[in-house]
N, C-alpha and C positions, 0 to 999 in steps of 0.2 A: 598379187598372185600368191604370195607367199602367206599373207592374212589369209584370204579365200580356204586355200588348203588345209591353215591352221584349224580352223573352225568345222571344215569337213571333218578334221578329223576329231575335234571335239564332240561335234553331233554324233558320228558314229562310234566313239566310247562310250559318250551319255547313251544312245540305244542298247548296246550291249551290255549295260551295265543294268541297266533298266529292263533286260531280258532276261540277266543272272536273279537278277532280286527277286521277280515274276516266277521265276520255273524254282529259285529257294524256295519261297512263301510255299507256292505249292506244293513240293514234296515236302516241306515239314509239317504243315496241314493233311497230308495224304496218308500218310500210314499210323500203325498201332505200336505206341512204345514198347517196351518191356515191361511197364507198372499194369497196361492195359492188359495185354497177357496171361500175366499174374493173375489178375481181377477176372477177367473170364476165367481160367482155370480152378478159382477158388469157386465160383458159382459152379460150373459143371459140378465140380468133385461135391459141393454143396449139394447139388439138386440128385447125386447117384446115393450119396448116404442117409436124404429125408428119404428116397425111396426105400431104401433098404430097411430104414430103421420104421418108418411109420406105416409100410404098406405090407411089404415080405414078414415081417418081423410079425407080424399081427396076423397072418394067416393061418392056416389049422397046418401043422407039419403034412408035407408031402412023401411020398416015397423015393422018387429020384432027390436028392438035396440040392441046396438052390448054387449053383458054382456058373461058368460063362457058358456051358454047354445046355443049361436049362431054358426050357421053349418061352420060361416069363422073362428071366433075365435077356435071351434075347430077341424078345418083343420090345423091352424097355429100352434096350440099346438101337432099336431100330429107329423105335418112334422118338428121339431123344434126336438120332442122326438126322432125323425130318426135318425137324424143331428146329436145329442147329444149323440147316442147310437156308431156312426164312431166317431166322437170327444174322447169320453171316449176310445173308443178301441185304439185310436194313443196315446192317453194320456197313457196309462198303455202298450202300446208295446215299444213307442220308448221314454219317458220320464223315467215313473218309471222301466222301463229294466223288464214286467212279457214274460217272453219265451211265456207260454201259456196263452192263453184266458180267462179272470179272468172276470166271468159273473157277481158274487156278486158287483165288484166294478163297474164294466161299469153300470149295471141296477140300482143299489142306486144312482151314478153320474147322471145318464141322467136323473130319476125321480125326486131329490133334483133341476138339473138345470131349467129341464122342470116347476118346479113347482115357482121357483123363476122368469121366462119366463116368467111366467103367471098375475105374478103380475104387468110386465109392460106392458102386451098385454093389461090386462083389464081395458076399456076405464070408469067403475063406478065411476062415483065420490064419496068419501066416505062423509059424514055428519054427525058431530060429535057434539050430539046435548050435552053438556055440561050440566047440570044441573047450576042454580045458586047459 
């Protein structure tokens, strides 16, 4: 009686341990570290300042100047958020393994990328009047 029990209760450690290891794998498998992050945010800020510098930059001077309130600047920031919104969704289908459509994380990804985008789209110069 007392073997019989002992081993119940070995099986049902071995299962629960064998559930813990299952659902660790899995979430260490599932999400984007902080290096991954980084790497997206370097490409967004990448792909806002090839715009600025190789598209805006080369155009004939406008009359309004080109700052966030400009109707090219935000076309670029829309069509960018598009982009970013299929990018997120391949990112969490065939990277992080979600079966289903995980809208929280596609729409914080694309609005975080979009907004880091933004920072190399925008062609202001900052002026940083120091005090002395």
């Amino acid at each position: 009686m007392l073997i019989s029990s002992i081993n119940i209760v070995d099986d049902q450690l071995y299962l629960s341990k064998t559930i813990l290891l299952q659902a660790f794998k899995s979430v260490e498998s599932s999400y984007m570290n902080f290096f991954s992050y980084v790497v997206l945010g370097g490409f967004s800020y990448a792909a806002g300042w090839a715009i600025r510098t190789y598209v805006l930059e080369k155009q004939p001077k406008t009359d309004q100047p080109y700052n966030l309130k400009h109707p090219a600047i935000l076309a670029y920031l829309a069509g960018f958020f598009i982009v970013m919104l299929i990018v997120s969704w391949l990112i969490g289908r065939y990277i992080l393994g979600h079966v289903v459509i995980d809208l929280p994380f596609i729409i914080v990804n694309s609005l975080v990328a979009t907004f880091v985008y933004s920072f190399g789209l925008n062609p202001e110069k900052a002026s940083y009047d120091v005090p002395n």
